[in-house]
GUKESE-953635 format. One record per residue (C-alpha): residue number from 1; residue in one letter; x, y, z. Coordinates in pm, 1 decimal, always signed. Example, Ala and Ser with C-alpha at 12.3 -4.5 7.8 and 13.67 -1.06 7.14 Angstrom:
2
  pos  code        c1        c2        c3
    1     A   +1230.0    -450.0    +780.0
    2     S   +1367.0    -106.0    +714.0
END
This chain:
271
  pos  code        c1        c2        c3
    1     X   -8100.2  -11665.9   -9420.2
    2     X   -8024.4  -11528.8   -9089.6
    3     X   -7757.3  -11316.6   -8983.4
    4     X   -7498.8  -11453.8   -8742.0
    5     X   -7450.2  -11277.7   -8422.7
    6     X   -7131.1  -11547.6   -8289.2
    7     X   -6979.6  -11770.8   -8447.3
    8     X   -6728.1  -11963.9   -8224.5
    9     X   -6480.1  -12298.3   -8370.1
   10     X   -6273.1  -12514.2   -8189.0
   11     X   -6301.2  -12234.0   -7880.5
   12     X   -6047.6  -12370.4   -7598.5
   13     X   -5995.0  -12231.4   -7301.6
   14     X   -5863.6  -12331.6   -6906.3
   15     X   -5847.4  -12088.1   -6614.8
   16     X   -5484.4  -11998.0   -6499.2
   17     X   -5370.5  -12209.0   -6808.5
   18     X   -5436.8  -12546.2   -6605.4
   19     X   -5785.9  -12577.6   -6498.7
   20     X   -5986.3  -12652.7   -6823.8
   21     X   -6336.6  -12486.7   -6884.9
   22     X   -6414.8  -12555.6   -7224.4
   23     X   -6263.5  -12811.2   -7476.3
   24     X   -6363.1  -12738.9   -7832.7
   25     X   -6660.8  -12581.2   -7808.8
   26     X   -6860.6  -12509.8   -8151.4
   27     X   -7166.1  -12284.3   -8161.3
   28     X   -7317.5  -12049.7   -8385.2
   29     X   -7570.0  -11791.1   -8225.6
   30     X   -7836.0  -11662.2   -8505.9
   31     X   -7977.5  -11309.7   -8484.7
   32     X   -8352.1  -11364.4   -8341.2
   33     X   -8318.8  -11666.0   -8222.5
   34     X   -8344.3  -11811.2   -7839.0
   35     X   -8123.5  -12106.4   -7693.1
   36     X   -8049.8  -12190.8   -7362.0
   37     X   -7735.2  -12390.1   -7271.7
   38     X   -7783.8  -12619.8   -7022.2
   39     X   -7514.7  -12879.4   -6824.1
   40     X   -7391.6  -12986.7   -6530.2
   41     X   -7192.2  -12759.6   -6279.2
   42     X   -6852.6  -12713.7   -6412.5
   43     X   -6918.9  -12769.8   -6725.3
   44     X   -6841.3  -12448.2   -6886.6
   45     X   -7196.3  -12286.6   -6957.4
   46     X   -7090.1  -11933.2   -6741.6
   47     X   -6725.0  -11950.4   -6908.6
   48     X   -6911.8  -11932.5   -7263.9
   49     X   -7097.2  -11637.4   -7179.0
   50     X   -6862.8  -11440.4   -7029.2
   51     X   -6643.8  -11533.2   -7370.8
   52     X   -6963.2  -11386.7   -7566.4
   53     X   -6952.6  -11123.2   -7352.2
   54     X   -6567.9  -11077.4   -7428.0
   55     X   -6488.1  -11081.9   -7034.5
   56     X   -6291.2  -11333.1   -7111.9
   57     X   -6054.2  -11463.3   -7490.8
   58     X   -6038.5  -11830.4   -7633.1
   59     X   -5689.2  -11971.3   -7554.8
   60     X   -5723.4  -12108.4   -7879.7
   61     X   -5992.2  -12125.8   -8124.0
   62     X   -6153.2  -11850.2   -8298.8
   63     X   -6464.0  -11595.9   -8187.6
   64     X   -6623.7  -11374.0   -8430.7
   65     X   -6939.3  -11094.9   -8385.8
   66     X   -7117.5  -11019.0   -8711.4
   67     X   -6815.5  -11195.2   -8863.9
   68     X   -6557.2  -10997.3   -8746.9
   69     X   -6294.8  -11176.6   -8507.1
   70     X   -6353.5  -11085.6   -8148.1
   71     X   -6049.5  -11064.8   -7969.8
   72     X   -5821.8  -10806.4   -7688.9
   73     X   -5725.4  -10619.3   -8023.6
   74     X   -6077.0  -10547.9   -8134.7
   75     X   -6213.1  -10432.8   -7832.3
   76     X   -5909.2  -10188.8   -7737.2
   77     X   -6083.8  -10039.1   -8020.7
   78     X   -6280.9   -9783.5   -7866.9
   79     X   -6523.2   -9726.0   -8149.6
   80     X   -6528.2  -10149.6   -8180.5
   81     X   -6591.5  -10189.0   -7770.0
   82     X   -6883.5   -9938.1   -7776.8
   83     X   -7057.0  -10080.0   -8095.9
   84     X   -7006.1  -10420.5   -7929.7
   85     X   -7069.7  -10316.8   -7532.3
   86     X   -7423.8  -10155.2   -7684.0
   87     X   -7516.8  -10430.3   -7823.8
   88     X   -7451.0  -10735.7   -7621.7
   89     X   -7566.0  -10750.5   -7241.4
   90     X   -7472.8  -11003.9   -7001.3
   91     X   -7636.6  -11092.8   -6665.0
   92     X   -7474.4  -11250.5   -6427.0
   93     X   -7591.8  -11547.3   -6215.8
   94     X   -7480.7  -11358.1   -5897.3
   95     X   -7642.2  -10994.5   -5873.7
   96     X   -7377.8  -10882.4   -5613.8
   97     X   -7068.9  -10891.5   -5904.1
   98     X   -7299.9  -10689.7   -6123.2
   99     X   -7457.9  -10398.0   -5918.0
  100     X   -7208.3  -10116.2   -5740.0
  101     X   -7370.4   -9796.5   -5757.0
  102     X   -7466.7   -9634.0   -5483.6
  103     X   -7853.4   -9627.8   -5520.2
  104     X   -8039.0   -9846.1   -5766.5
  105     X   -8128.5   -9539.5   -5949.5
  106     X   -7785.5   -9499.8   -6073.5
  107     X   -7704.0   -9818.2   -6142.7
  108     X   -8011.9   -9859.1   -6413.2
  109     X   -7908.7   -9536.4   -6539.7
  110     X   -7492.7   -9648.0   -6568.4
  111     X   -7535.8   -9793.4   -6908.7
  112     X   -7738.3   -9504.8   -7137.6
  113     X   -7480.5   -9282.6   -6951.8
  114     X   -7172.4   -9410.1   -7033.6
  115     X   -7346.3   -9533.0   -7379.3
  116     X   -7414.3   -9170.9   -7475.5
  117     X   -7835.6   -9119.1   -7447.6
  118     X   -7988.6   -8818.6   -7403.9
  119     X   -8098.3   -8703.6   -7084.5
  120     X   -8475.5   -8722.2   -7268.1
  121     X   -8380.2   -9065.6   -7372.1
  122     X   -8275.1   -9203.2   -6980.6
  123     X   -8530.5   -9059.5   -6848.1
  124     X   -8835.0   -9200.1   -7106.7
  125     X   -8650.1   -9569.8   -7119.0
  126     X   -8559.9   -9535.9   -6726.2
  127     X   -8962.9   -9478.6   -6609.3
  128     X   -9015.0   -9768.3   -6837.4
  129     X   -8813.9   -9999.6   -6765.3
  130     X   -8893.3   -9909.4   -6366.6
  131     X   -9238.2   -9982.6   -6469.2
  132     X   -9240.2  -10284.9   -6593.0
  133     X   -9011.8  -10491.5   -6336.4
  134     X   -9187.3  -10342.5   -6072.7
  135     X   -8943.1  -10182.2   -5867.9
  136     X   -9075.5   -9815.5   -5837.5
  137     X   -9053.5   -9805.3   -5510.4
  138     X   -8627.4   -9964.7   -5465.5
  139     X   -8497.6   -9701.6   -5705.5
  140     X   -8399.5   -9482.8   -5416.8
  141     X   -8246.3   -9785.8   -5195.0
  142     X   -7873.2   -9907.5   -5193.3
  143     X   -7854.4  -10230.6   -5411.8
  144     X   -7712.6  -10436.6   -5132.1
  145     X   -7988.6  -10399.9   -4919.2
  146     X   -8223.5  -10560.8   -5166.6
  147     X   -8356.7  -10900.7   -5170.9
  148     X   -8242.4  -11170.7   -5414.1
  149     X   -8501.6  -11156.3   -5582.7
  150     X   -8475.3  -10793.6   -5603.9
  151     X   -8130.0  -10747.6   -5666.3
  152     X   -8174.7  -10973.5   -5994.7
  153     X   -8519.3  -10764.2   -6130.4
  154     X   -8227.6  -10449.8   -6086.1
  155     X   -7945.8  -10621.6   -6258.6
  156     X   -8207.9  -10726.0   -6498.7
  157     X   -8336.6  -10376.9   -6567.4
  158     X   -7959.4  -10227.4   -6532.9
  159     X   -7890.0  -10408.4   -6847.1
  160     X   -8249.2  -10416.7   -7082.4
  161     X   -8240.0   -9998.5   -7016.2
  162     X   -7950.7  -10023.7   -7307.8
  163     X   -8201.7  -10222.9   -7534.2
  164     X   -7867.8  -10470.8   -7601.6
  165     X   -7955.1  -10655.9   -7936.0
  166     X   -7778.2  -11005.0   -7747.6
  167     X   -7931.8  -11070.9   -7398.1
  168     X   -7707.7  -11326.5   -7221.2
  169     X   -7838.5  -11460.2   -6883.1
  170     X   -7625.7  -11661.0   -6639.9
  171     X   -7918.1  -11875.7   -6426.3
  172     X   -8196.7  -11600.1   -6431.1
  173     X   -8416.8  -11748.0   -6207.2
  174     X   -8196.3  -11927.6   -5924.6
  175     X   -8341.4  -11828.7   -5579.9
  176     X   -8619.0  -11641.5   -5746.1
  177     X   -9016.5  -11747.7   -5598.8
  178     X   -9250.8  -11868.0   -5891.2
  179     X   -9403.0  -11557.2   -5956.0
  180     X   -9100.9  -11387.0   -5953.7
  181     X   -8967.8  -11676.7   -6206.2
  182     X   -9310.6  -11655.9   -6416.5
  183     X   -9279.1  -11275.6   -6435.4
  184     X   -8914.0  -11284.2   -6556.5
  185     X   -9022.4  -11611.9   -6830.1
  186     X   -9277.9  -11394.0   -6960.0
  187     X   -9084.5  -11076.9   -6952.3
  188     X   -8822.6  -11289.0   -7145.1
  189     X   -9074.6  -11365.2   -7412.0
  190     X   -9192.0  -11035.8   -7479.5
  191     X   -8810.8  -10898.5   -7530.8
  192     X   -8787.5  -11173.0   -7799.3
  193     X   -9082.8  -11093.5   -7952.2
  194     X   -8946.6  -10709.5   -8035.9
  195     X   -8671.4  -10910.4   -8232.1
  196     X   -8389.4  -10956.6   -7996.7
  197     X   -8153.4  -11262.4   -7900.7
  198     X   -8146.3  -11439.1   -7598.7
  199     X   -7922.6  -11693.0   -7458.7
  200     X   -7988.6  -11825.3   -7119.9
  201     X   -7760.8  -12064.4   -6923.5
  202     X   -7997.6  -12251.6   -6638.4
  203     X   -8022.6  -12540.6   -6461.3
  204     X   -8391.1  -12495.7   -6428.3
  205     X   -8545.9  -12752.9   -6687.1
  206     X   -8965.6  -12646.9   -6630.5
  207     X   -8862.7  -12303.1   -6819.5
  208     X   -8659.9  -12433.9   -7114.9
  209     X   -8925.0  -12522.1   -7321.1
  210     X   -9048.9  -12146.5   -7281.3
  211     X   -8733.7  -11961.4   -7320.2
  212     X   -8550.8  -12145.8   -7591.4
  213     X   -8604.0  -12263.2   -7920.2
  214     X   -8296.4  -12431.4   -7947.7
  215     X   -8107.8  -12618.4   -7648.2
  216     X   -7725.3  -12679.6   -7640.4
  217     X   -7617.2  -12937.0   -7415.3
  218     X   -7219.9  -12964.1   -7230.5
  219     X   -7143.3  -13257.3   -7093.2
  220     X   -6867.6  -13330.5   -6829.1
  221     X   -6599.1  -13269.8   -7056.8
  222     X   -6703.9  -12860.5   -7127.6
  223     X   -6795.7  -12925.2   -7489.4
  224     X   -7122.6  -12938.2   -7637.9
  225     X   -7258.2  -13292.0   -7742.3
  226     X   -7597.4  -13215.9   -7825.8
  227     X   -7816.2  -12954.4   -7957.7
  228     X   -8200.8  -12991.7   -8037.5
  229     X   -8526.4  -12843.4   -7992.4
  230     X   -8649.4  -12842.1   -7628.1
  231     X   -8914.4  -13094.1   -7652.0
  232     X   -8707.5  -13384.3   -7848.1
  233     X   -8398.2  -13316.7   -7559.9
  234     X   -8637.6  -13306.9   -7248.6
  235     X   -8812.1  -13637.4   -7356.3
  236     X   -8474.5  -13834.9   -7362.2
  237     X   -8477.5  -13877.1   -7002.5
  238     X   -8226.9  -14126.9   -6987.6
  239     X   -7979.8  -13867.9   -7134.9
  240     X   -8084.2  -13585.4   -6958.8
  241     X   -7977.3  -13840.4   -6625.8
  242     X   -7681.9  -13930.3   -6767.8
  243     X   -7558.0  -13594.3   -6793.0
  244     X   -7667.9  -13522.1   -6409.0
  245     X   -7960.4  -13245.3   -6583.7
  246     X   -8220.5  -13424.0   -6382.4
  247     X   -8282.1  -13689.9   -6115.1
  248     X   -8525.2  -14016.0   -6169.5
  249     X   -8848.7  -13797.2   -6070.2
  250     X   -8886.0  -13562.4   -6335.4
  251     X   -9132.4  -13639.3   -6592.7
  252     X   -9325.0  -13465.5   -6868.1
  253     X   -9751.4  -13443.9   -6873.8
  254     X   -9966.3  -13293.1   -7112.2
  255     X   -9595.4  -13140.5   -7285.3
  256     X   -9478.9  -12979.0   -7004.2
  257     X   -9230.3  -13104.6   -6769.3
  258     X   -9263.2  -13145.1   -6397.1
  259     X   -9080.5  -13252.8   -6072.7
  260     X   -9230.5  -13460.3   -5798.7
  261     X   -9163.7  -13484.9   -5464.0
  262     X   -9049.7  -13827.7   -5423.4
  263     X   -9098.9  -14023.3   -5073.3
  264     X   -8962.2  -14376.1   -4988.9
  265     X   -9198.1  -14600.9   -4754.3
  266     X   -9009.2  -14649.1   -4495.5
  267     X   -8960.4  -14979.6   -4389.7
  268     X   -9074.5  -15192.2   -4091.1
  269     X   -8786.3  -15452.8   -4021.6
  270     X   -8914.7  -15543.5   -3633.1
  271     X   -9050.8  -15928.4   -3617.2
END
């Protein structure tokens, strides 16, 4: 059996006590395993990571990592927060919240820091993890001068560097080219494959199948209604509609799932 990583029951919670973001929300993330959560906007996918992330607390409702209850107590815990912080990495949808340092150089290297490596270890997982996004030749620049696409291959890297055993990603590929999105799919992969967890929040359907083994759908009301493997939930397209995850020209060929452009005649009404 596998271990649980989260295990979350009856998790409420509404920003500023009136605007509700989730509304009984029951999920249980195993260790090794992929899902991506996928809904409409507004329907609570970033508030659930950030509450795996402990950003933010359940107003009600209970949270626990590795069965222990995740709450404000545990992680004024200092010993707790760094066994947790180590282990569980969010990135968020929007690069600029994430990245502050002054050069991208430092801002890869924040986490080891603060997480205690050795200057042999930064250095050995830093030229690494340089290498294999690509970005060489940024690690000198100021992060707000990058590109989009940029900026997210350096939040990216900011957090793998740690090795967190939990990757959470808030819409990984949203403004990113297709290579840039193929790279990061595949790059995805291969971080699974060495045994770690990913959960990715997206709106982008053509990569679920890839990324997730599991899919857990919200619906308008911020609570999850479904949950299935990515090919049985992709090939209810009426569902998938219902819930606003795709429009009427998205369909599925040879088990993959595609989007066509979609033009209307236009129409001659002269006599």
């Amino acid at each position: 059996m596998k271990k649980k990583i989260f295990e979350l029951r009856d998790v409420r919670f509404s920003y500023l006590g009136k605007y509700p973001a989730l509304q009984g929300v029951d999920i249980t993330i195993e260790k090794g395993s992929r899902a991506a959560v996928i809904g409409a906007n507004g329907s609570g996918k970033s508030t659930l990571l950030n509450i795996l992330d402990g950003l933010i607390f359940p107003d009600t409702g209970s949270v626990k990592f590795f069965g222990a209850e995740l709450d404000e107590k545990a992680l004024a815990d200092e010993r707790f927060n760094r066994y947790f912080r180590s282990r569980v990495g969010l990135v968020f949808q929007n690069p600029d919240i994430q990245l502050f340092c002054p050069t991208v150089k430092e801002e890869i290297m924040f986490g080891p820091l603060n997480f205690g490596f050795s200057h042999k270890e930064i250095k050995k997982a830093f030229d690494l993890i340089v290498d294999v996004f690509g970005i060489k030749d940024l690690v000198d620049r100021m992060p707000h001068q990058l590109s989009i696409g940029e900026k997210r291959k350096v939040s990216m890297a900011s957090v793998l560097i740690s090795g967190p055993e939990l990757l959470l990603l808030d819409e990984p590929t949203a403004g990113l080219d297709p290579k840039t999105s193929r790279g990061l799919v595949d790059l995805l992969n291969e971080y699974h494959d060495d045994g770690k967890t990913i959960i990715t929040a997206t709106h982008d359907m053509h990569i679920v199948e890839e990324i997730a083994d599991i899919v857990h759908v919200f619906s308008r009301d911020k609570k999850i209604i479904r949950s299935g493997p990515p090919a049985e939930l992709l090939a209810d397209t009426e569902f998938l509609e219902e819930n606003n995850l795709i429009h009427s020209h998205f369909h599925r060929h040879d088990g993959k799932a595609h989007t066509h452009p979609h033009e209307h005649p236009s129409h001659d009404h002269t006599h």
